[in-house]
PDB file of N, CA, C and O in Angstrom:
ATOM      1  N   UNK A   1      87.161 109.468  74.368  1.00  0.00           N
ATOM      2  CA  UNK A   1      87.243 109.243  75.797  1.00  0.00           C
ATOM      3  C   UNK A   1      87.881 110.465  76.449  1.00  0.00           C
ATOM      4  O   UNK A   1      88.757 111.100  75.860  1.00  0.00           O
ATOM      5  N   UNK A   2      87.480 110.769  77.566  1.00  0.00           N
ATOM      6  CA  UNK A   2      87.820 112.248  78.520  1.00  0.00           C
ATOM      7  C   UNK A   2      88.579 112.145  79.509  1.00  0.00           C
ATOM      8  O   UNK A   2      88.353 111.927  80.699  1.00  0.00           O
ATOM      9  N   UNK A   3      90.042 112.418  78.593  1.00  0.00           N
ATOM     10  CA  UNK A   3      91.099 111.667  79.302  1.00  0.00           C
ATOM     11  C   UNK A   3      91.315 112.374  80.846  1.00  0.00           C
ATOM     12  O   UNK A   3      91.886 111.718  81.718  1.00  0.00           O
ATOM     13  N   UNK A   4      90.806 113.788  81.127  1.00  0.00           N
ATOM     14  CA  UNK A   4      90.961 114.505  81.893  1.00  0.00           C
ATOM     15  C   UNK A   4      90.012 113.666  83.119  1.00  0.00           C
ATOM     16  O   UNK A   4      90.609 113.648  84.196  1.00  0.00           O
ATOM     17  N   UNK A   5      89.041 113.172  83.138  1.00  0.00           N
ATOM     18  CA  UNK A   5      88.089 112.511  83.645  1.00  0.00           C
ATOM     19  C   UNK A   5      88.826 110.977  84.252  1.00  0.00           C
ATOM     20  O   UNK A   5      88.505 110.595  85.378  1.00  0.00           O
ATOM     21  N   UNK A   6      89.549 110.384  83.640  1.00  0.00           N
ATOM     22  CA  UNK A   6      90.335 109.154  83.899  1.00  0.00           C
ATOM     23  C   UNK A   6      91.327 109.625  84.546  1.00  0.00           C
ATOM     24  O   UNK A   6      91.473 109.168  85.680  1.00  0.00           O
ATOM     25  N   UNK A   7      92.254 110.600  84.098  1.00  0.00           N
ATOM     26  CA  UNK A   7      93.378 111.053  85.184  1.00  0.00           C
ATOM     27  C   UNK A   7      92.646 111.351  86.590  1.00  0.00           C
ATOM     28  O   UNK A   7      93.133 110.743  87.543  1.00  0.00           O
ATOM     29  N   UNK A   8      91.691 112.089  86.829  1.00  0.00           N
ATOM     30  CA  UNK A   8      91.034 112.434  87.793  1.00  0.00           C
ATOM     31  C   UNK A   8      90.438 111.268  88.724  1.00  0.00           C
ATOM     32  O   UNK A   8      90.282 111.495  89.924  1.00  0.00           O
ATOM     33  N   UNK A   9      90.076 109.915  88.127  1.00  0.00           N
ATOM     34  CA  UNK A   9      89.367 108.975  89.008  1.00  0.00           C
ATOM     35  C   UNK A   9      90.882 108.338  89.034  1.00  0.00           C
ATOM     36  O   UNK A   9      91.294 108.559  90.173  1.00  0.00           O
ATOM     37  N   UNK A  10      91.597 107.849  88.506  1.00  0.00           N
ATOM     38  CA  UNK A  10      93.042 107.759  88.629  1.00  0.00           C
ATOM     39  C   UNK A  10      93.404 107.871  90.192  1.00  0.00           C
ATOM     40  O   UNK A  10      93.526 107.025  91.078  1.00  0.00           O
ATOM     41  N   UNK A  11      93.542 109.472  90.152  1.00  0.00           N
ATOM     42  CA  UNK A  11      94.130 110.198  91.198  1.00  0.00           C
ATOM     43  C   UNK A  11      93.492 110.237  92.314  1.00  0.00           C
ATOM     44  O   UNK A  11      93.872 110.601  93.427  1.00  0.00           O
ATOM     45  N   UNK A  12      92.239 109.739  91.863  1.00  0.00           N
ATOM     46  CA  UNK A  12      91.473 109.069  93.587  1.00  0.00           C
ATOM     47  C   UNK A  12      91.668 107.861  93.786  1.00  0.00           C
ATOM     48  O   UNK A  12      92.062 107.743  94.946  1.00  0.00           O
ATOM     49  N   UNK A  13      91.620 107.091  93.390  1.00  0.00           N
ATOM     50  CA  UNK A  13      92.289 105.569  93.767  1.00  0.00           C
ATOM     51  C   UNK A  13      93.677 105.562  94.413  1.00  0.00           C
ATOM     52  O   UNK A  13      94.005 105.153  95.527  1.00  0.00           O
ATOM     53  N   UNK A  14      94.576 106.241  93.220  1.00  0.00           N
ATOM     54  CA  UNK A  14      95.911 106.216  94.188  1.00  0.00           C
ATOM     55  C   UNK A  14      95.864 107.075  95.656  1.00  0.00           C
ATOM     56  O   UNK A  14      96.612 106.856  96.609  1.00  0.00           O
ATOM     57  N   UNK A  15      95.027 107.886  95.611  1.00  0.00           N
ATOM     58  CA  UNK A  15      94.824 108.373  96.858  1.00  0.00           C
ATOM     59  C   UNK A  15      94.349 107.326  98.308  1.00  0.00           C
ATOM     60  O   UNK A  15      94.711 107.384  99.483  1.00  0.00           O
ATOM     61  N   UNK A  16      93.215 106.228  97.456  1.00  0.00           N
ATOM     62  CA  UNK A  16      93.100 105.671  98.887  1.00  0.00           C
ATOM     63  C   UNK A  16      94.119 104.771  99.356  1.00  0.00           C
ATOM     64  O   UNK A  16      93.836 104.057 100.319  1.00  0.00           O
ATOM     65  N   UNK A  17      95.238 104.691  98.842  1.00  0.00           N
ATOM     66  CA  UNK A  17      96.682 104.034  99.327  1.00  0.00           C
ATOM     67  C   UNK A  17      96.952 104.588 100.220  1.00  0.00           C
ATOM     68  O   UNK A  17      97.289 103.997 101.247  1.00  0.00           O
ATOM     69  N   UNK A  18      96.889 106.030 100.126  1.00  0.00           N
ATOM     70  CA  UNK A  18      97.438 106.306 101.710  1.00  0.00           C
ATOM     71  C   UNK A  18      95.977 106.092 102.621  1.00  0.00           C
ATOM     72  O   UNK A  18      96.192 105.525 103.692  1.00  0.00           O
ATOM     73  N   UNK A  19      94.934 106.352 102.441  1.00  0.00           N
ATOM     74  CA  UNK A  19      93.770 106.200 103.765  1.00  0.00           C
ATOM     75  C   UNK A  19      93.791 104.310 104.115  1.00  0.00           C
ATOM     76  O   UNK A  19      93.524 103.654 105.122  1.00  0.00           O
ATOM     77  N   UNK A  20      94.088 104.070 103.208  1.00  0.00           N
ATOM     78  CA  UNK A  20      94.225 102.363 103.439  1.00  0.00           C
ATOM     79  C   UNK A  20      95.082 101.138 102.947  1.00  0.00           C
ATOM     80  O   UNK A  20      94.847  99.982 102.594  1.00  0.00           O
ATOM     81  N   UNK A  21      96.446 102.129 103.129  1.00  0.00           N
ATOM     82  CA  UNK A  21      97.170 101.057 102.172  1.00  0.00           C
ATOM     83  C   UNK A  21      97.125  99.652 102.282  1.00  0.00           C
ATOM     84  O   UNK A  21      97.406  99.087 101.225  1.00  0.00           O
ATOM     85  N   UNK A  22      96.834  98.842 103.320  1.00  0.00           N
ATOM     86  CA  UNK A  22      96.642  97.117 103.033  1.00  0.00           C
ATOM     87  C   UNK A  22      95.717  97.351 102.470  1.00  0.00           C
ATOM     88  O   UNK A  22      96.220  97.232 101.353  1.00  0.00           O
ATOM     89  N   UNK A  23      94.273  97.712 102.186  1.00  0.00           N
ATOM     90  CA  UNK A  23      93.516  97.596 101.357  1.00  0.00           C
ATOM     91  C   UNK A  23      92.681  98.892 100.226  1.00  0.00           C
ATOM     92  O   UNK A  23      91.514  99.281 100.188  1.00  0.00           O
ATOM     93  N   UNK A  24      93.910  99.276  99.409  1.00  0.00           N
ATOM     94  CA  UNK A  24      93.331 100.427  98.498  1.00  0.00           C
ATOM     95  C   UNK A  24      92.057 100.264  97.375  1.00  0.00           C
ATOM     96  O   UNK A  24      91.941  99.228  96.719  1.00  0.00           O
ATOM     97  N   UNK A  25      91.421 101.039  97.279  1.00  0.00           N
ATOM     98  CA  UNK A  25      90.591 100.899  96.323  1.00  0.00           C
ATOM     99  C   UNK A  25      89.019 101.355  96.724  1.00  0.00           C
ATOM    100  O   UNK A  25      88.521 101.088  97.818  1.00  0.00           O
ATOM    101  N   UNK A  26      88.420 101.985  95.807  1.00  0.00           N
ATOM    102  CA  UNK A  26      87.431 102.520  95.673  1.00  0.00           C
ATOM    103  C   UNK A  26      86.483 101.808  95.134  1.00  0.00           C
ATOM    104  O   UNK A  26      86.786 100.945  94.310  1.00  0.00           O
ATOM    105  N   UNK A  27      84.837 102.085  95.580  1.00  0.00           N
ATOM    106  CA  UNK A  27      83.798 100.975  95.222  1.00  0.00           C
ATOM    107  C   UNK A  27      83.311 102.070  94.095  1.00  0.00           C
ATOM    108  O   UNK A  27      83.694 103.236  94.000  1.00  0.00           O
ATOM    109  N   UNK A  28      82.306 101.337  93.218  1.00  0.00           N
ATOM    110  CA  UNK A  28      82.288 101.971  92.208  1.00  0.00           C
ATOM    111  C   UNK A  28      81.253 103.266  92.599  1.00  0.00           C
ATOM    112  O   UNK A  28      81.292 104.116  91.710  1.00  0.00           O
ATOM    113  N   UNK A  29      80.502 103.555  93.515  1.00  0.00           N
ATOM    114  CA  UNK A  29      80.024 104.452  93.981  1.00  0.00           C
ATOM    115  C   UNK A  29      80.657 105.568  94.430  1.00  0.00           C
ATOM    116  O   UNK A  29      80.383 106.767  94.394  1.00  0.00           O
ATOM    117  N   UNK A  30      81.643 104.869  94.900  1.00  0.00           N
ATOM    118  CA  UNK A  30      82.659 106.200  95.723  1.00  0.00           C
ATOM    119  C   UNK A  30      83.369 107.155  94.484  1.00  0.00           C
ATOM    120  O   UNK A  30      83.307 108.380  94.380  1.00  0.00           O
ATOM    121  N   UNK A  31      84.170 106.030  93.443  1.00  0.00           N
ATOM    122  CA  UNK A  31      84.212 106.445  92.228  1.00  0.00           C
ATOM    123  C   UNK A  31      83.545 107.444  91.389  1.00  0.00           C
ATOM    124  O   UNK A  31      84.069 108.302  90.678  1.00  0.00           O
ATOM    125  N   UNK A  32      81.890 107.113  91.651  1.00  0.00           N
ATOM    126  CA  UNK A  32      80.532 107.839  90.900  1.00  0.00           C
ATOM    127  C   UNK A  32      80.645 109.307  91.787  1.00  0.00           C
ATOM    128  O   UNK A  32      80.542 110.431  91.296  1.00  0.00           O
ATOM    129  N   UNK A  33      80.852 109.027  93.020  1.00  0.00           N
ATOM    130  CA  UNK A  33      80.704 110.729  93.767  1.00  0.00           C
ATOM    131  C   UNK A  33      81.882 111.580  93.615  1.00  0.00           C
ATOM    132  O   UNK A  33      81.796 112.805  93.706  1.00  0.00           O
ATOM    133  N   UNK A  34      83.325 110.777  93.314  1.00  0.00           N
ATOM    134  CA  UNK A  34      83.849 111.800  92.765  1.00  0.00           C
ATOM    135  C   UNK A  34      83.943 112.334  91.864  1.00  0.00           C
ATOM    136  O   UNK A  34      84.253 113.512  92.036  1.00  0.00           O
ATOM    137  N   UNK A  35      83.812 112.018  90.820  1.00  0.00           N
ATOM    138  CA  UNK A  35      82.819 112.727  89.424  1.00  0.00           C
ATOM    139  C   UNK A  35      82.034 113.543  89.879  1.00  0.00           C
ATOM    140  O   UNK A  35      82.221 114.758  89.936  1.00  0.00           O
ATOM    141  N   UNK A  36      81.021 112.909  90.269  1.00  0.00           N
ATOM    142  CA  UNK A  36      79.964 114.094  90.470  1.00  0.00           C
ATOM    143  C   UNK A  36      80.196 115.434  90.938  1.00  0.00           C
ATOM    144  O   UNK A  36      79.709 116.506  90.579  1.00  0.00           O
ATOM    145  N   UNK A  37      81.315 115.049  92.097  1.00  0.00           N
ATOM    146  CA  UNK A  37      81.536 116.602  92.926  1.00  0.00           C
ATOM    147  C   UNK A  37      82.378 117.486  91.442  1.00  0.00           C
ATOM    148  O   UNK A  37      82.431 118.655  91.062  1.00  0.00           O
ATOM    149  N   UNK A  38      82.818 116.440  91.056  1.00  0.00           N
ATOM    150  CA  UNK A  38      83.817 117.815  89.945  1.00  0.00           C
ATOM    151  C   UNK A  38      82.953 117.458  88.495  1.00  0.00           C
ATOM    152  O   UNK A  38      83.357 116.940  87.454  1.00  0.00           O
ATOM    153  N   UNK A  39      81.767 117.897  88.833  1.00  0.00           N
ATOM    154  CA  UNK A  39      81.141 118.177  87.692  1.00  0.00           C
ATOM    155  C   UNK A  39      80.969 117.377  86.336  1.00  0.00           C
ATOM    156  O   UNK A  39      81.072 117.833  85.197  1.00  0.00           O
ATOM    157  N   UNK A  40      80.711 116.208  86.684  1.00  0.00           N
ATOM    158  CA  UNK A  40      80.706 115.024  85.281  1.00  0.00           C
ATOM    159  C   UNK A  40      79.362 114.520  85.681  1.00  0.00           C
ATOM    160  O   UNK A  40      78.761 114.536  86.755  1.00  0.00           O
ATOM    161  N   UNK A  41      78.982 113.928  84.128  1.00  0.00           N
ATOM    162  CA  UNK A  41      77.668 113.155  84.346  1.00  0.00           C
ATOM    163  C   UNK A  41      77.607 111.767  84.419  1.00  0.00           C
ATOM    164  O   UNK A  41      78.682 111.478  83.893  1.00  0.00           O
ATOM    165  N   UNK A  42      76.993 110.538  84.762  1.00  0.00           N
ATOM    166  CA  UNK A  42      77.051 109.651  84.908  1.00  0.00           C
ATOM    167  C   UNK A  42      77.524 108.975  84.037  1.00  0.00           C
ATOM    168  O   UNK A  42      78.375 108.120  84.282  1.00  0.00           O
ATOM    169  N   UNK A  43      76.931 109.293  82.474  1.00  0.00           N
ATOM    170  CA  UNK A  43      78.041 108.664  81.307  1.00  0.00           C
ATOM    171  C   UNK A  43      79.417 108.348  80.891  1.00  0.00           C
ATOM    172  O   UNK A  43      80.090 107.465  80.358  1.00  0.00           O
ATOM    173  N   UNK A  44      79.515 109.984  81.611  1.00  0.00           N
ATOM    174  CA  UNK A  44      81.063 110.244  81.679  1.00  0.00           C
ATOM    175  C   UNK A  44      82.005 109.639  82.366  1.00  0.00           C
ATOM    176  O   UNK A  44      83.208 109.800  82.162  1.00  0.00           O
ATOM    177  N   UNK A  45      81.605 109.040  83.067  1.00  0.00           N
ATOM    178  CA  UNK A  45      82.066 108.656  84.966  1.00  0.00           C
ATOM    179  C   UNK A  45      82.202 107.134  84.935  1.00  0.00           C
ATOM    180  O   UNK A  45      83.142 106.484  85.393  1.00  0.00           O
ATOM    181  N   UNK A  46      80.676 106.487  84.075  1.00  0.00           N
ATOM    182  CA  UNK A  46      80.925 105.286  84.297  1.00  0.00           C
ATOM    183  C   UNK A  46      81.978 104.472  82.705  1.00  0.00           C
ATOM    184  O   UNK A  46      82.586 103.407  82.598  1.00  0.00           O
ATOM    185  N   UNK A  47      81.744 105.606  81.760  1.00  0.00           N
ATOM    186  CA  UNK A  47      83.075 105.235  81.050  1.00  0.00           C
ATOM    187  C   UNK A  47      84.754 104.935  81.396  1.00  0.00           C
ATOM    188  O   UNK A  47      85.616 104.076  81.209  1.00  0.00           O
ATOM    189  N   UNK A  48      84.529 106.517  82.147  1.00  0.00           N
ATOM    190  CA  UNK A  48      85.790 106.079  82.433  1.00  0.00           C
ATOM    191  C   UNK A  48      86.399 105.616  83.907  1.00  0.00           C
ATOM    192  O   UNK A  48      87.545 105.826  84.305  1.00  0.00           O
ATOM    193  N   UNK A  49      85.539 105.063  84.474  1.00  0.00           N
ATOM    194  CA  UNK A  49      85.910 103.728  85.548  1.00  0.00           C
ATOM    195  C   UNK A  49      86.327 102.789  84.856  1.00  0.00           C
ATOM    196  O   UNK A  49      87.087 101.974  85.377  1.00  0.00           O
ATOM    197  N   UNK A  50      85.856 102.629  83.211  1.00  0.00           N
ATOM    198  CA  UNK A  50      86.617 101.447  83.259  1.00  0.00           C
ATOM    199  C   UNK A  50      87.786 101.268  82.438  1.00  0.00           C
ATOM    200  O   UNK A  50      88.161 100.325  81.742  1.00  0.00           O
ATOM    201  N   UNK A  51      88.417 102.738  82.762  1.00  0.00           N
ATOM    202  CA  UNK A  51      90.011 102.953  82.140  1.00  0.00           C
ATOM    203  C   UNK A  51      90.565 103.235  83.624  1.00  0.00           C
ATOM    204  O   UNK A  51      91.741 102.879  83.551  1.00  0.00           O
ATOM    205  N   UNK A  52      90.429 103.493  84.367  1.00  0.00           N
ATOM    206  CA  UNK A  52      91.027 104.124  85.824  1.00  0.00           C
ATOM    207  C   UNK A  52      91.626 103.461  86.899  1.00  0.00           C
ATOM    208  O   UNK A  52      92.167 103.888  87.919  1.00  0.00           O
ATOM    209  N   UNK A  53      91.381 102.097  86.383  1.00  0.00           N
ATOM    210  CA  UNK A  53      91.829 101.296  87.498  1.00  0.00           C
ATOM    211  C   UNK A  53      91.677  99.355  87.358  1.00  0.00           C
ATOM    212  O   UNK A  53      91.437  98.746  86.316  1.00  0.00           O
ATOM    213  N   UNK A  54      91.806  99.005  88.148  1.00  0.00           N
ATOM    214  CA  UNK A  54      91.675  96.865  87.827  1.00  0.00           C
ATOM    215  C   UNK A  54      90.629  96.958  89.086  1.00  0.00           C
ATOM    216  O   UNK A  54      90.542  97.495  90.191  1.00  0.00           O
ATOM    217  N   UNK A  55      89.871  96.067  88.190  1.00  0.00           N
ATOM    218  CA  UNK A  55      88.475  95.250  89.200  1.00  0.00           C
ATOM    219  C   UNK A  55      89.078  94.236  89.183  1.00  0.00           C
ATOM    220  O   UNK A  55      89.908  93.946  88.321  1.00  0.00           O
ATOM    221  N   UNK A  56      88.629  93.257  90.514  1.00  0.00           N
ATOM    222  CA  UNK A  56      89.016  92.095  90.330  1.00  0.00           C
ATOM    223  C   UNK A  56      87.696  91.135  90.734  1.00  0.00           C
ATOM    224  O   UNK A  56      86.963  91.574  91.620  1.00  0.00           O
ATOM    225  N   UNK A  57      87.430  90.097  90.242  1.00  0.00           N
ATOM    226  CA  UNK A  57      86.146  88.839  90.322  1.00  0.00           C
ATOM    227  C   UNK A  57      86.169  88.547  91.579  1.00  0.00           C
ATOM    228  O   UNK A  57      87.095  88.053  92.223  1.00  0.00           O
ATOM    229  N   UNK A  58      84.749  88.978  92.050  1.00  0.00           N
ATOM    230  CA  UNK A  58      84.745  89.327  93.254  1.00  0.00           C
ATOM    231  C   UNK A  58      85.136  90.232  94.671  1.00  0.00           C
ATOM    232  O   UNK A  58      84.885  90.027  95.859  1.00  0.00           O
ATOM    233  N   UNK A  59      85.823  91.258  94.005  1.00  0.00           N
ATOM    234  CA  UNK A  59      85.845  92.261  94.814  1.00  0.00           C
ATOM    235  C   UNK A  59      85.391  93.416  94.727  1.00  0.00           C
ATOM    236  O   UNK A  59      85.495  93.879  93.591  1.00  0.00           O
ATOM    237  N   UNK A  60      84.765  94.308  95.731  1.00  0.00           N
ATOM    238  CA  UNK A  60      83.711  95.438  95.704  1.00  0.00           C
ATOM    239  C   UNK A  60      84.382  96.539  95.269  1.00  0.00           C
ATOM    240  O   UNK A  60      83.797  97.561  94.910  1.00  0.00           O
ATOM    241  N   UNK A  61      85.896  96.372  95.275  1.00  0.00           N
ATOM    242  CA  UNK A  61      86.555  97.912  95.174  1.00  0.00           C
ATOM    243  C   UNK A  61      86.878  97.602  93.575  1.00  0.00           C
ATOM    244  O   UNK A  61      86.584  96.591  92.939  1.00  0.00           O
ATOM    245  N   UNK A  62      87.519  98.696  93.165  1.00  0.00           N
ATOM    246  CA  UNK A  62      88.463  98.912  91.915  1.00  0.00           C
ATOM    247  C   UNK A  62      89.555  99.928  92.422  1.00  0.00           C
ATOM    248  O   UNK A  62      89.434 101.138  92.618  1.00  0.00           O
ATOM    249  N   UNK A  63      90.889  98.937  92.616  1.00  0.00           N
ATOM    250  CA  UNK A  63      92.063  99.112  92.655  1.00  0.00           C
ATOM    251  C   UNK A  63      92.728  99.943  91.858  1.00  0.00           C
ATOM    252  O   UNK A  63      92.331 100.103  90.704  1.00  0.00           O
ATOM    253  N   UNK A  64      94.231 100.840  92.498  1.00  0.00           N
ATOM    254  CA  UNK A  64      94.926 101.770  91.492  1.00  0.00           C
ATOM    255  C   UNK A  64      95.348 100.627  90.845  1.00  0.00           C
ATOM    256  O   UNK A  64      95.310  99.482  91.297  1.00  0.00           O
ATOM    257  N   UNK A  65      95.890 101.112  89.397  1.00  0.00           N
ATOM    258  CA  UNK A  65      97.313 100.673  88.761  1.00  0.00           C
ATOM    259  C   UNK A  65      98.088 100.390  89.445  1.00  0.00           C
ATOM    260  O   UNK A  65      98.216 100.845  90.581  1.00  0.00           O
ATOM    261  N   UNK A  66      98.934  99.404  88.812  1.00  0.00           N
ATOM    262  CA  UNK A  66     100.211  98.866  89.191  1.00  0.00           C
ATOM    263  C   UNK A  66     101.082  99.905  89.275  1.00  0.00           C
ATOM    264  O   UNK A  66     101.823 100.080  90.243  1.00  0.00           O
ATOM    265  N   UNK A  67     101.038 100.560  88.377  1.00  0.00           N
ATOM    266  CA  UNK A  67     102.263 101.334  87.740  1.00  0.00           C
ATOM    267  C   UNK A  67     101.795 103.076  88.012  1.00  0.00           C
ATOM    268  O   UNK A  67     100.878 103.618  87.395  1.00  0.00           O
ATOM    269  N   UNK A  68     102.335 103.509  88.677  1.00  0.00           N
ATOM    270  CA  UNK A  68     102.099 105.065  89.298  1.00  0.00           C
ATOM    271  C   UNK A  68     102.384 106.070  87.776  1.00  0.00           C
ATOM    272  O   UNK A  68     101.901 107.155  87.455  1.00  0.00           O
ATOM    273  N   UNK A  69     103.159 105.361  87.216  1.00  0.00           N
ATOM    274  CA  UNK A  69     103.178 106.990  86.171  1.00  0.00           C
ATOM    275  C   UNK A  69     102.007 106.525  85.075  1.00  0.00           C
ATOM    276  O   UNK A  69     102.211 106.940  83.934  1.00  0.00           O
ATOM    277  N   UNK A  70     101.131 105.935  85.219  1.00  0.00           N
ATOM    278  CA  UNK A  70     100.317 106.245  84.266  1.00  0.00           C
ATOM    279  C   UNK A  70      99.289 107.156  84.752  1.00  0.00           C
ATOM    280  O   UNK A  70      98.166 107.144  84.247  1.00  0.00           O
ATOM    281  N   UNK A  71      99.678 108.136  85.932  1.00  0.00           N
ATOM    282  CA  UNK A  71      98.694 108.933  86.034  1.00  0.00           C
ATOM    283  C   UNK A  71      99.086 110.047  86.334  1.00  0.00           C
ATOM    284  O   UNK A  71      99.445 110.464  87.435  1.00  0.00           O
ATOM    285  N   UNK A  72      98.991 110.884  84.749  1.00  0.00           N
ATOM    286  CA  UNK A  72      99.732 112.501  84.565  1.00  0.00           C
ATOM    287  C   UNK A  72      99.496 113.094  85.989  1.00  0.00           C
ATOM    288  O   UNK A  72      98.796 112.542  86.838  1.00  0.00           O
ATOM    289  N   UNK A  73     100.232 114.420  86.179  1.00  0.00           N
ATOM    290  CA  UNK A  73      99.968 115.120  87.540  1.00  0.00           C
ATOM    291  C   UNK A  73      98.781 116.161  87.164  1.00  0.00           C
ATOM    292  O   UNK A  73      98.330 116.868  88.066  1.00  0.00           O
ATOM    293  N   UNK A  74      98.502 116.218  86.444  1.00  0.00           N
ATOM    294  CA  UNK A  74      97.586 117.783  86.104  1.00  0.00           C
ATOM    295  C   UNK A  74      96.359 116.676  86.698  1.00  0.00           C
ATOM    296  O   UNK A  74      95.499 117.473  87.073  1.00  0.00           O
ATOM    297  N   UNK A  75      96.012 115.787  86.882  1.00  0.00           N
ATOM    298  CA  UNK A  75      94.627 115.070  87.314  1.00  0.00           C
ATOM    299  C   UNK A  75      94.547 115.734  89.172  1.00  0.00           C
ATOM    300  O   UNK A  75      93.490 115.956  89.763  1.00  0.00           O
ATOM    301  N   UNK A  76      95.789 115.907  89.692  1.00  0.00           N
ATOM    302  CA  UNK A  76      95.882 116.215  90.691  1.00  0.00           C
ATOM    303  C   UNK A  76      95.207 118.011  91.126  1.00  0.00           C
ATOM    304  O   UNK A  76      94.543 118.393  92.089  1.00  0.00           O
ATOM    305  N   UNK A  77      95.775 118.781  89.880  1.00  0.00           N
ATOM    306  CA  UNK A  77      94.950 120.205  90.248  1.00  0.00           C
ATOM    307  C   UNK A  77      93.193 120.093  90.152  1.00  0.00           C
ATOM    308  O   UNK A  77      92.512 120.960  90.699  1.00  0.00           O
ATOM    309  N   UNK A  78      92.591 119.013  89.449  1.00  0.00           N
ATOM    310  CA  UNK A  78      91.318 119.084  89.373  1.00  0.00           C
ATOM    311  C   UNK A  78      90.778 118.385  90.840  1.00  0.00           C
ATOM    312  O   UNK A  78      89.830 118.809  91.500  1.00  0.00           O
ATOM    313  N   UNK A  79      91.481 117.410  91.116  1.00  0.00           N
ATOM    314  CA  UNK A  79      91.054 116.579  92.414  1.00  0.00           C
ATOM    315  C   UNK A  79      90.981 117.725  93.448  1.00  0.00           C
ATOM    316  O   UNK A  79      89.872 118.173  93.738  1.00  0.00           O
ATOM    317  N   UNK A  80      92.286 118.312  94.119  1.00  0.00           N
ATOM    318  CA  UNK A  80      92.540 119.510  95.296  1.00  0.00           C
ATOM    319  C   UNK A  80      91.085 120.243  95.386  1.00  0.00           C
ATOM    320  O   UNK A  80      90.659 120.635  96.472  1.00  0.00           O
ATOM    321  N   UNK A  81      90.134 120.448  93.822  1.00  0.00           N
ATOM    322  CA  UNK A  81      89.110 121.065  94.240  1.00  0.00           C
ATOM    323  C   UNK A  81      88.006 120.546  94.509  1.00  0.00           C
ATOM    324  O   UNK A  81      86.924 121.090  94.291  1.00  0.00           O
ATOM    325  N   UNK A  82      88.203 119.158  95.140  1.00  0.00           N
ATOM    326  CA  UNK A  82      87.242 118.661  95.825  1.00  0.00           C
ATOM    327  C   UNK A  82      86.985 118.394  97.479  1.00  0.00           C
ATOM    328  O   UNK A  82      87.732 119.154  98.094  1.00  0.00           O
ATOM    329  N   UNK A  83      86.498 117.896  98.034  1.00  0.00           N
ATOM    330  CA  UNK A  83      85.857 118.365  99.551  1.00  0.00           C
ATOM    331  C   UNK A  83      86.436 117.049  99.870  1.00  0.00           C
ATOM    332  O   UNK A  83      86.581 116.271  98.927  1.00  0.00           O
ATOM    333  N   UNK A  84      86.769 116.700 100.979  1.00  0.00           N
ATOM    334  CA  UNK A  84      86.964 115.022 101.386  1.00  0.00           C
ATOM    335  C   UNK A  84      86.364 115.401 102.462  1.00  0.00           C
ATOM    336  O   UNK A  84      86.478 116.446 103.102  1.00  0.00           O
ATOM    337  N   UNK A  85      85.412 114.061 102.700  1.00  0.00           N
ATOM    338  CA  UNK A  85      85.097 113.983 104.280  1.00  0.00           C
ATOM    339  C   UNK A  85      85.933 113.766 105.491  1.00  0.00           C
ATOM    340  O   UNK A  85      86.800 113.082 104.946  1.00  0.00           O
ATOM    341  N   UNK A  86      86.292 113.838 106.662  1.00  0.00           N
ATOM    342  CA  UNK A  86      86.950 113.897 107.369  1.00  0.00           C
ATOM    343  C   UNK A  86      86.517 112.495 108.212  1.00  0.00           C
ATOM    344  O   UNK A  86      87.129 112.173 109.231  1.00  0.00           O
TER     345      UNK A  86
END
């Protein structure tokens, strides 16, 4: 498993806490495009969505962790080189 790839979708989830903290979490698409922009293939991406975060039965997003330090900081220099929409 590509642990560098899980820190990285990681570090986008905890990110949408701040764009939405009552409701954080990324749909699994949004998930799929950030991979993509930093260069992973779909295999890669949809593996490790399902180390990166809690789905819950019936909801569209997948939520950060509970727990903030399970996501090293070096996931953060790979994220910075991606584009966010405004």
């Amino acid at each position: 498993m590509n642990q560098e790839i899980i820190s990285l979708l990681k570090a986008a989830l905890e990110c949408s806490v701040f764009l939405n903290p009552r409701e954080p979490g990324l749909s699994y698409e949004e998930l799929r495009e950030v991979g993509h922009r930093a260069n992973y293939q779909d295999g890669e991406i949809g593996d490790a969505i399902a180390h990166a975060g809690t789905a819950y039965f019936g909801v569209n997003l997948i939520v950060p962790d509970e727990d903030p330090q399970k996501t090293p900081i070096s996931a953060t220099s790979r994220l910075s080189t991606l584009s966010c929409p405004n």
